[in-house]
TORKOL-4160 file (C-alpha; in steps of 0.2 Angstrom, whole numbers, padded with zeros to 4 digits, m for minus):
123
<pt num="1" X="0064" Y="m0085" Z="0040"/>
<pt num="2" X="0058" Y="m0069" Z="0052"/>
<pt num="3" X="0040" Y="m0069" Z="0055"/>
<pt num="4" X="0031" Y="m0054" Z="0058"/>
<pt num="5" X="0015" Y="m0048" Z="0063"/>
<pt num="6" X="0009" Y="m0045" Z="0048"/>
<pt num="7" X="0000" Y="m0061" Z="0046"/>
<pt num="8" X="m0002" Y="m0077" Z="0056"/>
<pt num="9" X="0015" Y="m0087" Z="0057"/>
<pt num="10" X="0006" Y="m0102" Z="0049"/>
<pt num="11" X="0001" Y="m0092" Z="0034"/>
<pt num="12" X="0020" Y="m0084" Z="0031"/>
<pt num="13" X="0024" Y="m0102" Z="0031"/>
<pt num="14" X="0013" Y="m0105" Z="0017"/>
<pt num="15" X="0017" Y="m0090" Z="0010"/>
<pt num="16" X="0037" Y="m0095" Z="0009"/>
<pt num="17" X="0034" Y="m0113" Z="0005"/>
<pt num="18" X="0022" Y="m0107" Z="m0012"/>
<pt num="19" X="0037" Y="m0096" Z="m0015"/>
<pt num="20" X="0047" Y="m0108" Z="m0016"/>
<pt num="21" X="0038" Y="m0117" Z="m0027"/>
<pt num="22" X="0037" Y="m0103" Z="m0037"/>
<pt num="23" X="0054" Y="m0100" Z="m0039"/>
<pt num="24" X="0058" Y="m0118" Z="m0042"/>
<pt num="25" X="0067" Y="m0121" Z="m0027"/>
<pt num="26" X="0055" Y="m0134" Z="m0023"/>
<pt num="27" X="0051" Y="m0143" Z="m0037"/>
<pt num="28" X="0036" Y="m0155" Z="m0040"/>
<pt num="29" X="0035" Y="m0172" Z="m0031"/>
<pt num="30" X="0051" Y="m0165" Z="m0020"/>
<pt num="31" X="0051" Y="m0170" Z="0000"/>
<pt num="32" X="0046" Y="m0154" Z="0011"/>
<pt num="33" X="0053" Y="m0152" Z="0029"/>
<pt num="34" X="0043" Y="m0162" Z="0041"/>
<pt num="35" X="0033" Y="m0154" Z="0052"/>
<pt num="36" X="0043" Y="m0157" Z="0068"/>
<pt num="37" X="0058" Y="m0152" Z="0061"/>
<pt num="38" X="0052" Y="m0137" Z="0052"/>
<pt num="39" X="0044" Y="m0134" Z="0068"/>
<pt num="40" X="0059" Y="m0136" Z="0079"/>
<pt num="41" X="0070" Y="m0129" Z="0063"/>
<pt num="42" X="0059" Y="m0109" Z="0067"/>
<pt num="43" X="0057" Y="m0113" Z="0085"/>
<pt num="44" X="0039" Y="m0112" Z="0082"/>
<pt num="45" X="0022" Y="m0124" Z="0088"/>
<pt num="46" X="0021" Y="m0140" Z="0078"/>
<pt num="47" X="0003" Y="m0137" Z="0077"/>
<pt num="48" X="0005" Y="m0119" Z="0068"/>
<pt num="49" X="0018" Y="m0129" Z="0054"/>
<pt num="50" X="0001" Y="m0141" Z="0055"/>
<pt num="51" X="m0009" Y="m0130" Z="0051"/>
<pt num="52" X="0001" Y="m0121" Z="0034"/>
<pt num="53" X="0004" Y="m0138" Z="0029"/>
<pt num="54" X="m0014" Y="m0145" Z="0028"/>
<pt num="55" X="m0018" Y="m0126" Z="0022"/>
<pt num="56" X="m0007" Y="m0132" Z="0008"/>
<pt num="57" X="m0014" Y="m0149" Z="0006"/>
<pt num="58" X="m0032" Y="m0143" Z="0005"/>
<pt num="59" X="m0025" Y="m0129" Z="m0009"/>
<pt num="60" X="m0017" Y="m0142" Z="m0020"/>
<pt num="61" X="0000" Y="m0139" Z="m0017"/>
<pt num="62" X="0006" Y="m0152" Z="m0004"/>
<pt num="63" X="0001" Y="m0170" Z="m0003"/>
<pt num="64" X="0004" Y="m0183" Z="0009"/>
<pt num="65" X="0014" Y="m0200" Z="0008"/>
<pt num="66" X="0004" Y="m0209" Z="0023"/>
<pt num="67" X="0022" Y="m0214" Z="0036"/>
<pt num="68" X="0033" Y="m0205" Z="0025"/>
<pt num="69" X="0030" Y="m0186" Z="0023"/>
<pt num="70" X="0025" Y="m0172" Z="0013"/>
<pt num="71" X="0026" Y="m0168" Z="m0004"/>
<pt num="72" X="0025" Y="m0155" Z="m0019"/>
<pt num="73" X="0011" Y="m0159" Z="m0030"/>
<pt num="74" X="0018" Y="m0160" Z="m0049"/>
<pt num="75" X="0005" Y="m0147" Z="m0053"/>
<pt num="76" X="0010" Y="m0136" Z="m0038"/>
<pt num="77" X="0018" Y="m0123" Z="m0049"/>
<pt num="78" X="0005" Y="m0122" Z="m0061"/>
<pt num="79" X="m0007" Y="m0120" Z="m0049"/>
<pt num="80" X="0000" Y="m0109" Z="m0042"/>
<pt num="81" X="0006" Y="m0095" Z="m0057"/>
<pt num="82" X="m0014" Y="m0101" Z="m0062"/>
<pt num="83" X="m0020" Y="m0093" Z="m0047"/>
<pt num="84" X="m0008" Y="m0079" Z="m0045"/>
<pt num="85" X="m0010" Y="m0074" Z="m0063"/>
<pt num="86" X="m0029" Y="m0072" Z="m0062"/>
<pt num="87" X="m0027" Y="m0062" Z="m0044"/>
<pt num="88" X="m0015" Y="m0049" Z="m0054"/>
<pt num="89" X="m0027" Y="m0045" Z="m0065"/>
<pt num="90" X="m0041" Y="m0042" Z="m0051"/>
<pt num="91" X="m0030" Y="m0033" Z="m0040"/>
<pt num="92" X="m0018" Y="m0024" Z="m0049"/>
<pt num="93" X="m0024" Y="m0020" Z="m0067"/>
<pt num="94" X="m0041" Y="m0019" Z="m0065"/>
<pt num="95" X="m0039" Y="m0005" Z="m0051"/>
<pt num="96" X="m0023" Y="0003" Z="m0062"/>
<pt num="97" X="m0034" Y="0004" Z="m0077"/>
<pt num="98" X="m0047" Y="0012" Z="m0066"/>
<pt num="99" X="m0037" Y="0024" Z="m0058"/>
<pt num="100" X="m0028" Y="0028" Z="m0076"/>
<pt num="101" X="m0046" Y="0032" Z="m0083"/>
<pt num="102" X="m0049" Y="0044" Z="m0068"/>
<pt num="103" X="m0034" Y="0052" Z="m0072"/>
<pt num="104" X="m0037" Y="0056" Z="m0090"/>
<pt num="105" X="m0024" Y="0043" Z="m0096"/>
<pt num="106" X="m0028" Y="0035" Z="m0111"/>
<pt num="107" X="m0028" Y="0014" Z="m0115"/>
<pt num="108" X="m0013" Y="0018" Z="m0131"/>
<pt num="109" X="m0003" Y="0029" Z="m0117"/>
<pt num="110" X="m0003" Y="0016" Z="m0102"/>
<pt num="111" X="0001" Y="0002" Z="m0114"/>
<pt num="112" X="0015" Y="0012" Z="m0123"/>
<pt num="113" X="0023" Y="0014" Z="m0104"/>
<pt num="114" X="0021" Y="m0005" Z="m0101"/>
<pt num="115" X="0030" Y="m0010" Z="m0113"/>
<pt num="116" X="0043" Y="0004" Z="m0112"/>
<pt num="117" X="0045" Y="m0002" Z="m0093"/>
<pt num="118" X="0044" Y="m0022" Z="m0099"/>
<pt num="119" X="0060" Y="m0015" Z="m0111"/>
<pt num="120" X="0069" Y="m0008" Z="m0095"/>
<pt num="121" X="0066" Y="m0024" Z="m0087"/>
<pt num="122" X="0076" Y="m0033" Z="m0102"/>
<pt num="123" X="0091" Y="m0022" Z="m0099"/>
């Protein structure tokens, strides 16, 4: 993993570890990395892997075995697709649709190129 400047390091961490998740390379109530290693693993502070990782608890996504690590939640995914799905709408459709209507593009037309595009995507 490259961090950038972008974001803070700790939340890139968070970011690739729900990705994973996401993608099922991490699946629910599978062991995560500990924080030393991941920490010595990136060459980065413990504390910042600290931080992601309780970033990741308080969200639901990690839990903690008290003396032997961290874990993926068995709701993780779901959680997560949950969340995503509703910020999709809020930040991509809702501001598509608008931007469609300034544009003098009607509902029929935007939904007709969706689906030609969802079609492409089959392919």
């Amino acid at each position: 993993m490259v961090f950038d400047d972008r974001s803070p390091i700790y939340r890139q961490i968070a970011d690739q570890i729900e990705a994973e998740v996401l993608s099922g390379a991490l699946a629910g109530d599978e062991q995560v990395m500990s924080t030393n290693k991941y920490a010595a693993f990136h060459r980065i502070n413990p504390a910042t892997v600290n931080k992601a990782f309780q970033q990741l608890v308080d969200d639901g996504i990690l839990y903690k075995r008290r003396g032997i690590g961290m874990f993926v939640s068995p709701q993780a995914r779901e959680t997560l697709r949950a969340r995503r799905r509703k910020s999709f709408f809020t930040d991509v459709v809702e501001p598509m649709v608008a931007q469609a209507r300034a544009i003098g593009i009607e509902l029929p037309e935007l939904i007709e190129r969706i689906n030609e595009l969802s079609r492409e995507g089959e392919r």
